[in-house]
MARNU-876909 format. One record per residue (C-alpha): residue number from 1; residue in three letters; x, y, z. Coordinates in steps of 0.001 Angstrom, whole numbers, plus 524288, in hexadecimal, padded with zeros to 5 digits. Example, Ala and Ser with C-alpha at 12.3 -4.5 7.8 and 13.67 -1.06 7.14 Angstrom:
<rs>
(r 1,"Ala",(8300C,7EE6C,81E78));
(r 2,"Ser",(83566,7FBDC,81BE4));
</rs>
This chain:
<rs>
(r 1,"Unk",(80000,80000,80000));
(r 2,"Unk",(805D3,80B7F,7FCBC));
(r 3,"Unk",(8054B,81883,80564));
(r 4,"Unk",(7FFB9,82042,7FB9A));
(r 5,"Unk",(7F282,818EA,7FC37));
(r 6,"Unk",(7F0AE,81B10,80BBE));
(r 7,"Unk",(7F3BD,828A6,80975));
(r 8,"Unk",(7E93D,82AF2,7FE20));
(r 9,"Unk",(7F395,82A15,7F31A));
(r 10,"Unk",(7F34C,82206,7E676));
(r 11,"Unk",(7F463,8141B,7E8E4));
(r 12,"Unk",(7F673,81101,7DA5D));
(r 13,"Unk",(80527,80EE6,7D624));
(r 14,"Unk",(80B37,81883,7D07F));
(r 15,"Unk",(80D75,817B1,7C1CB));
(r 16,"Unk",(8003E,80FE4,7C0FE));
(r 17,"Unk",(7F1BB,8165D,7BD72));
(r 18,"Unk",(7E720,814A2,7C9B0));
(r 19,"Unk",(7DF10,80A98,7C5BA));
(r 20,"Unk",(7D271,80F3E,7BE2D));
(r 21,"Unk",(7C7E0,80733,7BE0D));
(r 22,"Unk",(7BDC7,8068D,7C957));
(r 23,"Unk",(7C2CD,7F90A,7CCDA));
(r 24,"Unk",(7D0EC,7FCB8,7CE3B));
(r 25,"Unk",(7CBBA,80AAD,7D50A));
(r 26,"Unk",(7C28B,801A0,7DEA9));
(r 27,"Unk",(7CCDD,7F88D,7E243));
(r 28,"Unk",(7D789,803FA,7E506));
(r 29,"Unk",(7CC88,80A72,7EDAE));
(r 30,"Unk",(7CC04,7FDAF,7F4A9));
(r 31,"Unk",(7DA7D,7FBBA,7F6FF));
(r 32,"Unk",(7DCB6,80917,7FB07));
(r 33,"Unk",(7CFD9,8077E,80514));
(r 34,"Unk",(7D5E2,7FAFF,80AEE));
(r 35,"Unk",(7E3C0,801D0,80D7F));
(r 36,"Unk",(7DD16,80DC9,81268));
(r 37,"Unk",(7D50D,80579,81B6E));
(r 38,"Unk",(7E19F,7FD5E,82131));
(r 39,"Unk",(7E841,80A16,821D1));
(r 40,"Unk",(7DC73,80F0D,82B6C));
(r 41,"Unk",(7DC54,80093,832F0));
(r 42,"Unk",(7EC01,8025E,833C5));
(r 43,"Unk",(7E91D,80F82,83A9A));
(r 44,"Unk",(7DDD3,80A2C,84250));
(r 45,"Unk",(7E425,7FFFA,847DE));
(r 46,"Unk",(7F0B2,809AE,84C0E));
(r 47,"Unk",(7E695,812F3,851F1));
(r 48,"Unk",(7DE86,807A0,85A7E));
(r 49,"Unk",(7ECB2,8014C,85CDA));
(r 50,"Unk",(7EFD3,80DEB,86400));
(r 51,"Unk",(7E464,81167,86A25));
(r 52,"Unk",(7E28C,8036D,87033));
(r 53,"Unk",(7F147,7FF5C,87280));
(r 54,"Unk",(7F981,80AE0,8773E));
(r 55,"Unk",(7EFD8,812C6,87DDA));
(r 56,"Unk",(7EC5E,804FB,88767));
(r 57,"Unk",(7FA67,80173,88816));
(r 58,"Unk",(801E8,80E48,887C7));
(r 59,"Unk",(8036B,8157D,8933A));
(r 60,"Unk",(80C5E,820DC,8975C));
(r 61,"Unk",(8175A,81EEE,89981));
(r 62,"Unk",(81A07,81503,89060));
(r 63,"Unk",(82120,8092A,895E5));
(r 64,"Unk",(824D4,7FDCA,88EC1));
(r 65,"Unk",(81CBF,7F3F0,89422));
(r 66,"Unk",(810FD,7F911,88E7D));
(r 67,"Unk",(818BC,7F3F8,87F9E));
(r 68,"Unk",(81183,7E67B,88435));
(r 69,"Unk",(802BF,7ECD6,8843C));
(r 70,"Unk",(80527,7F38B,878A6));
(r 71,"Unk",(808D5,7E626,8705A));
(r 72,"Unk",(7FD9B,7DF89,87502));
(r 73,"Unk",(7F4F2,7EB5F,8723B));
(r 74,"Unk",(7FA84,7EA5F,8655A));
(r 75,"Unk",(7FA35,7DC71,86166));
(r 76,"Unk",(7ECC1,7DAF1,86774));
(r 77,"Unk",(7E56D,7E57F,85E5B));
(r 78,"Unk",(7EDC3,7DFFD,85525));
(r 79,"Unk",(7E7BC,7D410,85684));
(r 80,"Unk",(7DBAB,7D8DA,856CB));
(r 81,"Unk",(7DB77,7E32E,84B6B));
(r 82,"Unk",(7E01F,7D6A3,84245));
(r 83,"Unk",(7D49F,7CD6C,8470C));
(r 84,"Unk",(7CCF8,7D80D,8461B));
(r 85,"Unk",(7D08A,7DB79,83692));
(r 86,"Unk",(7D1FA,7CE99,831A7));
(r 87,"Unk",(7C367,7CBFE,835F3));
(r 88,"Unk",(7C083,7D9AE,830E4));
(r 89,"Unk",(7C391,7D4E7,82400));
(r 90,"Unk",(7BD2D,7C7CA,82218));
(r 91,"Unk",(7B27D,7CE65,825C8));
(r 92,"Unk",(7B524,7D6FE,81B6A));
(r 93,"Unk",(7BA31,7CDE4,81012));
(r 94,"Unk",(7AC83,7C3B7,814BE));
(r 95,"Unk",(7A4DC,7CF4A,811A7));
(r 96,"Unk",(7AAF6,7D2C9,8056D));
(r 97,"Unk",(7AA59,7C317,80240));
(r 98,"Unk",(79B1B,7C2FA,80639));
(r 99,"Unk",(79866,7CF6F,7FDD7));
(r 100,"Unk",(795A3,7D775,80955));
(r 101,"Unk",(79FA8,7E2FB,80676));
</rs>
C-alpha cells in the first residue's frame, strides 16, 4: 500500500492511465475503502490500547514493575481485538456468501 493512498493521493502507478471503466473505478473505490478502514481500526485499536492499558497500569511515578501490567494489558486486548475481527469477518464474508450485503 502505498502512502499516497492513506493520504488521499493517486494510488495508480505512475506512468500508467487510472483505470476507466466503472468496473475498474468500482473496484479502486473498494480497495481504497478497505485500506482507509484498516487505517481507522489501526488507530482505533492504538486509541482503546491507551485508554484501557496505561491509564489502569500507569501511575506516577513510573516504576518498573508496572512493565508486567502493561504486557498483559497488551497481549490481552490483543487477544481479544483478533477474536473479535476474525468473527467480525465471517460474519461479514457469510453475509456476502448468503446475498445479504
Amino acid at each position: 500500500m502505498a502512502l499516497t493512498s492513506i493520504f488521499g493521493g493517486s494510488s495508480a502507478p505512475s506512468g500508467k492511465p487510472a483505470a476507466s471503466s466503472p468496473a475498474d473505478i468500482k473496484a479502486q473505490l473498494k480497495t481504497q475503502i478497505a485500506q482507509e478502514l484498516a487505517v481507522a481500526n489501526a488507530t482505533e485499536l492504538v486509541n482503546k490500547v491507551t485508554e484501557n492499558c496505561f491509564e489502569k497500569c500507569l501511575n506516577a511515578p513510573y516504576a518498573n514493575s508496572q512493565d508486567n501490567c502493561v504486557d498483559q494489558c497488551l497481549a490481552k486486548y490483543m487477544r481479544s481485538w483478533n477474536a473479535i475481527s476474525k468473527a467480525y469477518i465471517a460474519r461479514i464474508q457469510q453475509a456476502s456468501v448468503n446475498g445479504e450485503i
